[in-house]
C-alpha positions as CSV (number, residue, x, y, z in Angstrom):
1,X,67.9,15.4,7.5
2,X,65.5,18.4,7.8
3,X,62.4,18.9,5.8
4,X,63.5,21.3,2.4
5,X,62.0,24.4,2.9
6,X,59.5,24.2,0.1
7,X,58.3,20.7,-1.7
8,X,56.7,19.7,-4.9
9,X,53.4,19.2,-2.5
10,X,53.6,22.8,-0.8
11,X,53.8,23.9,-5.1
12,X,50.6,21.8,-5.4
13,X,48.7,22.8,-2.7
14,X,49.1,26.4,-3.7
15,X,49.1,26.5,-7.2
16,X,47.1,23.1,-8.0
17,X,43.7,24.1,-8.2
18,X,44.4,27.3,-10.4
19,X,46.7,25.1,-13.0
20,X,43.9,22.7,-12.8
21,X,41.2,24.6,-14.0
22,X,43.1,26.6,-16.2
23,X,43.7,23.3,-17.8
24,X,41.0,21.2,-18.1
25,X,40.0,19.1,-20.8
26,X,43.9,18.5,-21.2
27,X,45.4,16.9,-18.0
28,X,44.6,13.0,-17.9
29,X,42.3,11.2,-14.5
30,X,45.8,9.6,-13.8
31,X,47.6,13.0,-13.8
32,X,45.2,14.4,-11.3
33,X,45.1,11.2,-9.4
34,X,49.2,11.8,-8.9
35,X,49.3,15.3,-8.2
36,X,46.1,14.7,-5.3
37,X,48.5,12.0,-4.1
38,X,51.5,14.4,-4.0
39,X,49.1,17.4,-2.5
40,X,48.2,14.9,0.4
41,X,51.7,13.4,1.2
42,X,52.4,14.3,5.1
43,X,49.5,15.8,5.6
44,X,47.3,15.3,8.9
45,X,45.1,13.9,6.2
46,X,47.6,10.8,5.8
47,X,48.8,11.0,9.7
48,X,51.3,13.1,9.4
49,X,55.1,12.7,9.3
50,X,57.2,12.4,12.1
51,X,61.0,12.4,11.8
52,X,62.3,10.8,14.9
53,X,65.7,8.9,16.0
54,X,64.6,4.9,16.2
55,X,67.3,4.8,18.7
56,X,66.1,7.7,21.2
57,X,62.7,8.5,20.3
């Protein structure tokens, strides 16, 4: 299955650290803990994502 052209994480990465400040005070330690999780998935920061046949490599 190919990768959707845009994710919840590309949504983050752009817009997260406006929406963040812009809301301060009001989003919870958990809430930013999730969305740094999301901004971070399959990233070279995680080791990447490779999609790849088990069968043929």
């Amino acid at each position: 299955m190919p990768r959707p052209k845009l994710e919840v994480a590309d949504i983050f990465r752009r817009y997260g650290p406006t929406w963040r400040r812009a809301n301060a005070g009001h989003v919870s330690l958990i809430q930013l803990k999730v969305m740094s999780a999301i901004e971070t998935c399959r990233t070279q920061a995680l080791g990447g994502h490779v999609a790849a046949c088990a069968k043929c490599g």
